[in-house]
SELO-610429 format. One record per residue: residue number from 1; residue in three letters; x, y, z of N, C-alpha, C, O in turn. Coordinates in pm, whole numbers. Example, Ala and Ser with C-alpha at 12.3 -4.5 7.8 and 13.67 -1.06 7.14 Angstrom:
<guvos>
<guvo nr="1" rest="ALA" n_east="1319" n_north="-569" n_up="780" ca_east="1230" ca_north="-450" ca_up="780" c_east="1320" c_north="-330" c_up="780" o_east="1424" o_north="-332" o_up="846"/>
<guvo nr="2" rest="SER" n_east="1285" n_north="-225" n_up="708" ca_east="1367" ca_north="-106" ca_up="714" c_east="1290" c_north="3" c_up="787" o_east="1341" o_north="114" o_up="804"/>
</guvos>
This chain:
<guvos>
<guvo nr="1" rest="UNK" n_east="12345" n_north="7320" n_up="-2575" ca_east="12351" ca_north="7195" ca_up="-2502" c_east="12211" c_north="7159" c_up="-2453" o_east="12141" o_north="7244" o_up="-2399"/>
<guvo nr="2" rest="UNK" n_east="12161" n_north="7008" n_up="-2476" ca_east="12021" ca_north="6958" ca_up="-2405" c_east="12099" c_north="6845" c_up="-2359" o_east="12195" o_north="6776" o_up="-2392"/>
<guvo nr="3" rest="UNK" n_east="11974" n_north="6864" n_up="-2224" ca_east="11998" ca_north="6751" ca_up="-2099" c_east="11865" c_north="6663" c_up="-2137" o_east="11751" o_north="6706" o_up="-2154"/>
<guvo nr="4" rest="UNK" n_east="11908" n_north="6544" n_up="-2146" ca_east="11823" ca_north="6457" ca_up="-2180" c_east="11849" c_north="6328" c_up="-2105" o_east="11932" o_north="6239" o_up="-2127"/>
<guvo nr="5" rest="UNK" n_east="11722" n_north="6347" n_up="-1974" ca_east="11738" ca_north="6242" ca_up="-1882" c_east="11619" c_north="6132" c_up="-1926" o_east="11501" o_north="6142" o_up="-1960"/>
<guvo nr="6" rest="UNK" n_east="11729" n_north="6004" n_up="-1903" ca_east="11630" ca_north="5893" ca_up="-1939" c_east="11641" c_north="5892" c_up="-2088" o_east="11567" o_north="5814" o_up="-2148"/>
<guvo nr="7" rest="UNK" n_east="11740" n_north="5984" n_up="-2171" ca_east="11676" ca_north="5938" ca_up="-2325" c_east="11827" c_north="5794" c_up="-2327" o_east="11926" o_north="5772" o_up="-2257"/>
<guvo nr="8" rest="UNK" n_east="11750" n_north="5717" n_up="-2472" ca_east="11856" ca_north="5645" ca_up="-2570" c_east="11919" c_north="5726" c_up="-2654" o_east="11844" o_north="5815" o_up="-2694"/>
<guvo nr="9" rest="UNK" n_east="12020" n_north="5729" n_up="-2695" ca_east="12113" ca_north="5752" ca_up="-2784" c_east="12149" c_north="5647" c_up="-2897" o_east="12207" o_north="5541" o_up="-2876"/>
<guvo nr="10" rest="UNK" n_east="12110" n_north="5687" n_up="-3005" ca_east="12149" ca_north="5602" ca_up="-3143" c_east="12267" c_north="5667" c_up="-3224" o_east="12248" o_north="5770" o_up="-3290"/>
<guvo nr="11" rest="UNK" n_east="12384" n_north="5607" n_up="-3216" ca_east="12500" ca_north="5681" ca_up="-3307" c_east="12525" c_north="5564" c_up="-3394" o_east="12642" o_north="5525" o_up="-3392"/>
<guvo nr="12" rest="UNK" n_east="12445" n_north="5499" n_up="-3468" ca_east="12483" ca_north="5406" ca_up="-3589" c_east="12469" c_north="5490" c_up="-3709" o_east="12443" o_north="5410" o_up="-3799"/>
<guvo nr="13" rest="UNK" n_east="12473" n_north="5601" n_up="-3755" ca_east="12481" ca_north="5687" ca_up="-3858" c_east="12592" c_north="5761" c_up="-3859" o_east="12578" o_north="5878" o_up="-3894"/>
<guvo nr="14" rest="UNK" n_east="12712" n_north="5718" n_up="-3826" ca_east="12861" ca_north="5780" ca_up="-3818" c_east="12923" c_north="5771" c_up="-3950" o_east="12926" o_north="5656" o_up="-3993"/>
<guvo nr="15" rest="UNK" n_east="12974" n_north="5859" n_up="-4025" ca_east="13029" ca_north="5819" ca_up="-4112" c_east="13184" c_north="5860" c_up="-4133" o_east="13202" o_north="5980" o_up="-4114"/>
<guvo nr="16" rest="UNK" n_east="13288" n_north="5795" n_up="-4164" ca_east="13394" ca_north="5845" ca_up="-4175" c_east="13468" c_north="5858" c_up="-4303" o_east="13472" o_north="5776" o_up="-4395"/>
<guvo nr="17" rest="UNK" n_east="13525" n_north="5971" n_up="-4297" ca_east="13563" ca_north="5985" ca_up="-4440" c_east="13747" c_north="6052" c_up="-4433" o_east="13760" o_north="6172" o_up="-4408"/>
<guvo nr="18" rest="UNK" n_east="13825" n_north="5999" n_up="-4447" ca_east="13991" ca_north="6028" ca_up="-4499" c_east="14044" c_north="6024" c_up="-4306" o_east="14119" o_north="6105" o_up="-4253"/>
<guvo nr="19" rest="UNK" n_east="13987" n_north="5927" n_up="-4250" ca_east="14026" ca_north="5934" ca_up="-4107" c_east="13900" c_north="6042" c_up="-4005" o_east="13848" o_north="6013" o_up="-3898"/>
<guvo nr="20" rest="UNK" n_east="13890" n_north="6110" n_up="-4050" ca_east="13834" ca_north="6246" ca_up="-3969" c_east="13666" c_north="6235" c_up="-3993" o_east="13616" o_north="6204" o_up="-4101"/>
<guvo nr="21" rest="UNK" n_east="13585" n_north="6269" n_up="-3866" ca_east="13435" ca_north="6262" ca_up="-3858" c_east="13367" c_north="6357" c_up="-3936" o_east="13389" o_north="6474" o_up="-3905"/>
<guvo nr="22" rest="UNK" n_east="13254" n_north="6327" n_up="-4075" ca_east="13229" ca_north="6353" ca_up="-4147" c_east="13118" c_north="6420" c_up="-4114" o_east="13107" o_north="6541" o_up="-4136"/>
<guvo nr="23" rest="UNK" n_east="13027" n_north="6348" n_up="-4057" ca_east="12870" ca_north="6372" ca_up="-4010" c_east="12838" c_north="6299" c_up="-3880" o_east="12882" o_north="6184" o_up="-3875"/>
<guvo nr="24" rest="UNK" n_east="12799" n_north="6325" n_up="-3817" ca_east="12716" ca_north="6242" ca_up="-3696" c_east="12575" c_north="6270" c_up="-3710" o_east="12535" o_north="6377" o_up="-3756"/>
<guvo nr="25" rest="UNK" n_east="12501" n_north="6178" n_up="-3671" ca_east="12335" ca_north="6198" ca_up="-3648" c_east="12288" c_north="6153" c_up="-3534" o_east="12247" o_north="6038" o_up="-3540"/>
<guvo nr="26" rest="UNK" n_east="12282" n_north="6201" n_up="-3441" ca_east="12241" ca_north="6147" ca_up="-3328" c_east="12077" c_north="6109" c_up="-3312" o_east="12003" o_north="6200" o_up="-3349"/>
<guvo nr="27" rest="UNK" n_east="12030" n_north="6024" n_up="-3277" ca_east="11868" ca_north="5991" ca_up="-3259" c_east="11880" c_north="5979" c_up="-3091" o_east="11946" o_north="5908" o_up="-3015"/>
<guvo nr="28" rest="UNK" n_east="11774" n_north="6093" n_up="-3072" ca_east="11777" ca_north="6040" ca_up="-2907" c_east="11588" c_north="5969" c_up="-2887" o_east="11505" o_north="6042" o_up="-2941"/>
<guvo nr="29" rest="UNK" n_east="11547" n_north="5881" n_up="-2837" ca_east="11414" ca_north="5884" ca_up="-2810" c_east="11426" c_north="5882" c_up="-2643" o_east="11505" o_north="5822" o_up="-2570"/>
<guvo nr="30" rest="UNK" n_east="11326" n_north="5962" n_up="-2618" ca_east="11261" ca_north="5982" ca_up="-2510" c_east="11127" c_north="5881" c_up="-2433" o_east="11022" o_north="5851" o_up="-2491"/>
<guvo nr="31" rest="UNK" n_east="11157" n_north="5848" n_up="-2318" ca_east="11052" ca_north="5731" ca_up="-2330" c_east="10906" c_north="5838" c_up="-2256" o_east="10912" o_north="5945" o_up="-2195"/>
<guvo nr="32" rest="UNK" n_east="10808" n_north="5768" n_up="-2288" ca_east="10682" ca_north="5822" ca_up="-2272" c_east="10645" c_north="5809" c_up="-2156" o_east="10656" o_north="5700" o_up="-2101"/>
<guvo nr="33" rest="UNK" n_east="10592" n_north="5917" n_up="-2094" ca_east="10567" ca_north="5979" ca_up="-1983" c_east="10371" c_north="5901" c_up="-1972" o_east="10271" o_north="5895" o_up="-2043"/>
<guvo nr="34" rest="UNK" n_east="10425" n_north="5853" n_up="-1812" ca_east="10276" ca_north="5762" ca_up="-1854" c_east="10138" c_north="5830" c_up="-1811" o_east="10121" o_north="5920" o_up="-1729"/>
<guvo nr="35" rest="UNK" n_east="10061" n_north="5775" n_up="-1878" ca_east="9896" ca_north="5865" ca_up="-1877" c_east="9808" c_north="5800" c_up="-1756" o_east="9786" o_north="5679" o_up="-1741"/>
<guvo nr="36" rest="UNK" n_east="9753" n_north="5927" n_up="-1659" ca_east="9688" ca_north="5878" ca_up="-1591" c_east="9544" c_north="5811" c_up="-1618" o_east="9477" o_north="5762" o_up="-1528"/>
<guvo nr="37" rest="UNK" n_east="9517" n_north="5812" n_up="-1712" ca_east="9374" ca_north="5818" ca_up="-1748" c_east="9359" c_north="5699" c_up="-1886" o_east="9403" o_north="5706" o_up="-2001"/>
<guvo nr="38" rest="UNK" n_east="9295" n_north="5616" n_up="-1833" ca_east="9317" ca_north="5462" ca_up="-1946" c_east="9213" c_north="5525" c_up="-2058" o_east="9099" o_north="5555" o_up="-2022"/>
<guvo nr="39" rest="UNK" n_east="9258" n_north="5547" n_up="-2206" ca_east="9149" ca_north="5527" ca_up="-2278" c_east="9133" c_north="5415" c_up="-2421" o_east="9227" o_north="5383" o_up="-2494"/>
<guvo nr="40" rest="UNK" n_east="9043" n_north="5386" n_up="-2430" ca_east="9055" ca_north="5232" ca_up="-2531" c_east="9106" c_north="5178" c_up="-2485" o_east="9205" o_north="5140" o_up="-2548"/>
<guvo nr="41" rest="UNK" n_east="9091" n_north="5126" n_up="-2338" ca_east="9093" ca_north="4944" ca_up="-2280" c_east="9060" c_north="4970" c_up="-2181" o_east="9077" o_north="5077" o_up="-2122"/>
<guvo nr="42" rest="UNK" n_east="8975" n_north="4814" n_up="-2120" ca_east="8876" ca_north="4776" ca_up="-2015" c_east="9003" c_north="4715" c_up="-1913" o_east="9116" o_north="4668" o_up="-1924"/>
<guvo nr="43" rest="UNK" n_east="8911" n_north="4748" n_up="-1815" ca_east="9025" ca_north="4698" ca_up="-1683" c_east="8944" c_north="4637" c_up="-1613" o_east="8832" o_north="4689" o_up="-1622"/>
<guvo nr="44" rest="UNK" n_east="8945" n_north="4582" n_up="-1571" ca_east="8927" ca_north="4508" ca_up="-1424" c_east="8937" c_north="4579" c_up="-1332" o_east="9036" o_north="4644" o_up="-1298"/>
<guvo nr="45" rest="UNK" n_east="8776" n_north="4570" n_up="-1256" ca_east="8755" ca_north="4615" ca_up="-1105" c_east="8688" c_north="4559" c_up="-1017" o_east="8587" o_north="4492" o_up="-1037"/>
<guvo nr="46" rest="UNK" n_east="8746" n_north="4583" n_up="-902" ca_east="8680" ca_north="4446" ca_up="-803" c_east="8552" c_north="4533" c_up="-727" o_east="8566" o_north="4655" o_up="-719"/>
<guvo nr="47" rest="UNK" n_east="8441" n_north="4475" n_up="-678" ca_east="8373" ca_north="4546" ca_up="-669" c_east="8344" c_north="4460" c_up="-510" o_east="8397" o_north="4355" o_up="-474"/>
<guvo nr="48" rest="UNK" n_east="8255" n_north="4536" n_up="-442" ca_east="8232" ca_north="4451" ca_up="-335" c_east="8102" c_north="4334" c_up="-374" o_east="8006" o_north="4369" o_up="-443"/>
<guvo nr="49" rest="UNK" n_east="8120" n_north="4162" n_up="-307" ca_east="8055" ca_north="4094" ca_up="-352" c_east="7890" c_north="4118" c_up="-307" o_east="7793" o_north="4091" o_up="-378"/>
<guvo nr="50" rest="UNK" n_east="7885" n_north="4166" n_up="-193" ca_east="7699" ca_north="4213" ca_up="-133" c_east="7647" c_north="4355" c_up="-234" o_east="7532" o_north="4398" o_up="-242"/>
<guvo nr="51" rest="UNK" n_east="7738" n_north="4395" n_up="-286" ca_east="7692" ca_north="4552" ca_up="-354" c_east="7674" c_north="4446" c_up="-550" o_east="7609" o_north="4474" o_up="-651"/>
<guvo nr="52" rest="UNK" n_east="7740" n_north="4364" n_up="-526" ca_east="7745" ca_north="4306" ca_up="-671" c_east="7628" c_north="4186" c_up="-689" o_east="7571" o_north="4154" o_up="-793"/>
<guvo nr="53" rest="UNK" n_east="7609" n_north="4127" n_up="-552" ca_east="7446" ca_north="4041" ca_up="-528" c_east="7318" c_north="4152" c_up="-568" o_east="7215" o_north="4131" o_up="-632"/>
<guvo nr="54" rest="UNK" n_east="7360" n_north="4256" n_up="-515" ca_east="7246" ca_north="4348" ca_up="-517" c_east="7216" c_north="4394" c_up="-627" o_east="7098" o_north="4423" o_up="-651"/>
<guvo nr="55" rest="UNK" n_east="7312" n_north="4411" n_up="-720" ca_east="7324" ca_north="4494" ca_up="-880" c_east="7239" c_north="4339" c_up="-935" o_east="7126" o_north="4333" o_up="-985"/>
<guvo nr="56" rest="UNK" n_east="7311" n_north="4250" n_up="-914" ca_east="7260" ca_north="4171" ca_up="-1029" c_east="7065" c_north="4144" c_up="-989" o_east="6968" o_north="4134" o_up="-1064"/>
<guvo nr="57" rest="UNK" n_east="7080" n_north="4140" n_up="-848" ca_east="6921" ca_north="4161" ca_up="-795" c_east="6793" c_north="4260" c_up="-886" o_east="6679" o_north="4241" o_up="-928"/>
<guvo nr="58" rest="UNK" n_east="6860" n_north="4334" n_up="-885" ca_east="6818" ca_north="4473" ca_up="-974" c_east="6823" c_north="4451" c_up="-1098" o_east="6720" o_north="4469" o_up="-1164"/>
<guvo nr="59" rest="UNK" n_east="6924" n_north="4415" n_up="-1150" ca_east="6888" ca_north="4355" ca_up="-1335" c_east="6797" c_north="4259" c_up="-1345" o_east="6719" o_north="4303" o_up="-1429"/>
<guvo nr="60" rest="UNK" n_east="6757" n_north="4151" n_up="-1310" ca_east="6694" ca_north="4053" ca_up="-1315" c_east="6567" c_north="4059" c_up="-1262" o_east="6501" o_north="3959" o_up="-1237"/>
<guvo nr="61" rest="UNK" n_east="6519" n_north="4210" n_up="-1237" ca_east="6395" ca_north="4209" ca_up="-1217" c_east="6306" c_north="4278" c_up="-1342" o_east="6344" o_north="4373" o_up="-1411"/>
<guvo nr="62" rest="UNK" n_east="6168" n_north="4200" n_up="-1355" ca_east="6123" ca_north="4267" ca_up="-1507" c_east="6160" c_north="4312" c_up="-1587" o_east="6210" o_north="4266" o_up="-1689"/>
<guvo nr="63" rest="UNK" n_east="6130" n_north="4481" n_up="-1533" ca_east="6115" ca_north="4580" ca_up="-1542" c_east="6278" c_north="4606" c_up="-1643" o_east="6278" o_north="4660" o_up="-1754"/>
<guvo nr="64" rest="UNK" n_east="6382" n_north="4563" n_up="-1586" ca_east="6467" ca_north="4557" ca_up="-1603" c_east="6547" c_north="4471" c_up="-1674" o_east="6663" o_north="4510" o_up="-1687"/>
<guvo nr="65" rest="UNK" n_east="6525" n_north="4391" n_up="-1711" ca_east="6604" ca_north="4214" ca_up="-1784" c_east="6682" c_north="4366" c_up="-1968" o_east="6794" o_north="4414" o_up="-1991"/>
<guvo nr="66" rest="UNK" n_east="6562" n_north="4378" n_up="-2031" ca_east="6612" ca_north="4381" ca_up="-2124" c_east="6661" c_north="4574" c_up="-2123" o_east="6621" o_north="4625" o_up="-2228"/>
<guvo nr="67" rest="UNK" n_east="6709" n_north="4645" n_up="-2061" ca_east="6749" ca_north="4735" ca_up="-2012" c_east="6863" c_north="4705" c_up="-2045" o_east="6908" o_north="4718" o_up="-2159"/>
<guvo nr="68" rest="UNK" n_east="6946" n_north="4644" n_up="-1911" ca_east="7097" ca_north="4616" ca_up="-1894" c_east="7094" c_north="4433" c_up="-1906" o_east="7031" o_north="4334" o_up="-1867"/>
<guvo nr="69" rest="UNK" n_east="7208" n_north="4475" n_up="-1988" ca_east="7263" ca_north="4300" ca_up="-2063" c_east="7331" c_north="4242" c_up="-1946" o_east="7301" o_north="4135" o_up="-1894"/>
<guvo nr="70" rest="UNK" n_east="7417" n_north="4316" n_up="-1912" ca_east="7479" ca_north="4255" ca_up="-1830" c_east="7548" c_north="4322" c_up="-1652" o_east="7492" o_north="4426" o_up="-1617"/>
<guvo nr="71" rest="UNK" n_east="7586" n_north="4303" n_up="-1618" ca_east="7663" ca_north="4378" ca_up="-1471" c_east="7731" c_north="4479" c_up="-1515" o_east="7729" o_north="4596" o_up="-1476"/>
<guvo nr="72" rest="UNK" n_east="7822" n_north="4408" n_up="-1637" ca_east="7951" ca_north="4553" ca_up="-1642" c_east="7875" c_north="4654" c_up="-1696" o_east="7906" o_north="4769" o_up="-1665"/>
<guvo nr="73" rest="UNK" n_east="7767" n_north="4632" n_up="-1783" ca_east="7711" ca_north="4745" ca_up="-1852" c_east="7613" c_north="4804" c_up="-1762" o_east="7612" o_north="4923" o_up="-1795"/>
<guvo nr="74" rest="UNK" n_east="7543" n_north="4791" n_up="-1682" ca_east="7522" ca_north="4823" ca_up="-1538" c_east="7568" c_north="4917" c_up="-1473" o_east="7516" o_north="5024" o_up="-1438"/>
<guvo nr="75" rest="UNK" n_east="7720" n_north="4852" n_up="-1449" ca_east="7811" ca_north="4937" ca_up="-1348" c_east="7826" c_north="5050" c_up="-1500" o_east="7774" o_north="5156" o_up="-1467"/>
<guvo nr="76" rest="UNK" n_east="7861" n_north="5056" n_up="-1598" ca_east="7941" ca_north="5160" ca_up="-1680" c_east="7802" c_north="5260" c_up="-1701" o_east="7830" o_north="5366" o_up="-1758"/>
<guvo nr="77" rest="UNK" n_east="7697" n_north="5248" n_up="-1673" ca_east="7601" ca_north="5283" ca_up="-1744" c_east="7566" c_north="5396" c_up="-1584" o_east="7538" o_north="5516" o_up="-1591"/>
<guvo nr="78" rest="UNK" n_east="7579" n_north="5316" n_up="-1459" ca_east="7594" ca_north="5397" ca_up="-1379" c_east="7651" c_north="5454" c_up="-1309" o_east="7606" o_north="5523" o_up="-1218"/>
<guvo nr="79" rest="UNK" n_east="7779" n_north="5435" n_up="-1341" ca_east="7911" ca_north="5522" ca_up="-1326" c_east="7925" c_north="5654" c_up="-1403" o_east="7958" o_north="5766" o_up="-1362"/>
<guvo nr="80" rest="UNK" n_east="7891" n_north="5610" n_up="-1531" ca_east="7873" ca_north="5725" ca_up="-1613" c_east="7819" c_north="5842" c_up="-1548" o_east="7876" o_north="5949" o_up="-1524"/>
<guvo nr="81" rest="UNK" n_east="7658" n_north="5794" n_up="-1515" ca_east="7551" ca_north="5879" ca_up="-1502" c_east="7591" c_north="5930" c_up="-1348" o_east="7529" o_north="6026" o_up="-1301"/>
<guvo nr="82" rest="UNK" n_east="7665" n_north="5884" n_up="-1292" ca_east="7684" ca_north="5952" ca_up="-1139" c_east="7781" c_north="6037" c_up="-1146" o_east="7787" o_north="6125" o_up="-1059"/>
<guvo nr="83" rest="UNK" n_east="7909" n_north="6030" n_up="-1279" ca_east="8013" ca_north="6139" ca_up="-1301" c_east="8001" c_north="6265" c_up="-1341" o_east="8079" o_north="6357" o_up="-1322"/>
<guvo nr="84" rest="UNK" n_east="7823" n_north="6266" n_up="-1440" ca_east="7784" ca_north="6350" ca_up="-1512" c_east="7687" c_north="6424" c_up="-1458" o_east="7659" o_north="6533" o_up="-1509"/>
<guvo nr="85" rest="UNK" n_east="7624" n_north="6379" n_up="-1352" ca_east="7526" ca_north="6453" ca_up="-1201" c_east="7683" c_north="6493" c_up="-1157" o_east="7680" o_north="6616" o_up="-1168"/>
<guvo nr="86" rest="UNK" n_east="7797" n_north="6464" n_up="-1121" ca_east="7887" ca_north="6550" ca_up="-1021" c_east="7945" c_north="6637" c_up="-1116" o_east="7971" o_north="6749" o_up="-1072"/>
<guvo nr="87" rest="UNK" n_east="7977" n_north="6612" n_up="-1255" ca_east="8048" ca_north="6751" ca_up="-1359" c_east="7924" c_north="6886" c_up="-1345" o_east="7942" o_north="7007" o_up="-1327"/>
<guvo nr="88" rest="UNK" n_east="7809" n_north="6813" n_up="-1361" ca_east="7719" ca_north="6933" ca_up="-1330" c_east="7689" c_north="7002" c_up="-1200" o_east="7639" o_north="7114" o_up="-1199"/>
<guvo nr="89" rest="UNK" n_east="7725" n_north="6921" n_up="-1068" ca_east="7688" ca_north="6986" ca_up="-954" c_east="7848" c_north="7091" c_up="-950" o_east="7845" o_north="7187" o_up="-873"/>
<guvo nr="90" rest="UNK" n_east="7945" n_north="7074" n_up="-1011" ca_east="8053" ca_north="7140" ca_up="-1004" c_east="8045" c_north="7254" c_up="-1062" o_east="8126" o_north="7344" o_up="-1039"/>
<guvo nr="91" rest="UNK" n_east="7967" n_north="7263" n_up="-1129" ca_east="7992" ca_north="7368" ca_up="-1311" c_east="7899" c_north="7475" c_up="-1188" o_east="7946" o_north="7578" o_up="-1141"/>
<guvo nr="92" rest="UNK" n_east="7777" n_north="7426" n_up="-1159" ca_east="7702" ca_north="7490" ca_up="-1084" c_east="7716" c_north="7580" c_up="-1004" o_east="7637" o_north="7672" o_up="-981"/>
<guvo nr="93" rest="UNK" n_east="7848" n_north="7553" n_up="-943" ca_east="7906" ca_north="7652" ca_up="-805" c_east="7985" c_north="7769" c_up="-848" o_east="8032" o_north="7846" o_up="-764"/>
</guvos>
């Protein structure tokens, strides 16, 4: 016996033959257990608007224009680099 919470049940493969049950096939699907962690798609994040004056402050200077294209690549470029200074300050200990 399986306990199957949350599944569907498909019994359209019944077949009958001289009155009496021939075969059954049961299909159960299980629905998918959801992922914490988004990968292959962009989301939307709100950022604060004085921290987002300031980013774009910072791109648009010289030094900087052809660096970062844009804000989001900015933020991803230094999000990255601040996750990968903390995987290493972790590994460290």
């Amino acid at each position: 016996m399986v306990k199957a919470k949350g599944a569907k049940l498909d019994f359209d493969d019944i077949s009958l033959k001289d009155g009496s049950i021939d075969h059954i096939s049961v299909r159960a699907i299980f629905p998918r257990k959801k992922k914490t962690v988004r990968k292959a798609r962009d989301s939307a994040v709100k950022i604060n608007s004085e921290l987002l004056m300031d980013v774009e402050e910072f791109i648009n200077l010289d030094e900087n224009k052809f660096r970062y294209v844009n804000r989001k690549q900015f933020v991803d470029i230094a999000v990255a680099d601040f996750l990968r200074r903390e995987k290493m300050k972790v590994k460290k200990k």
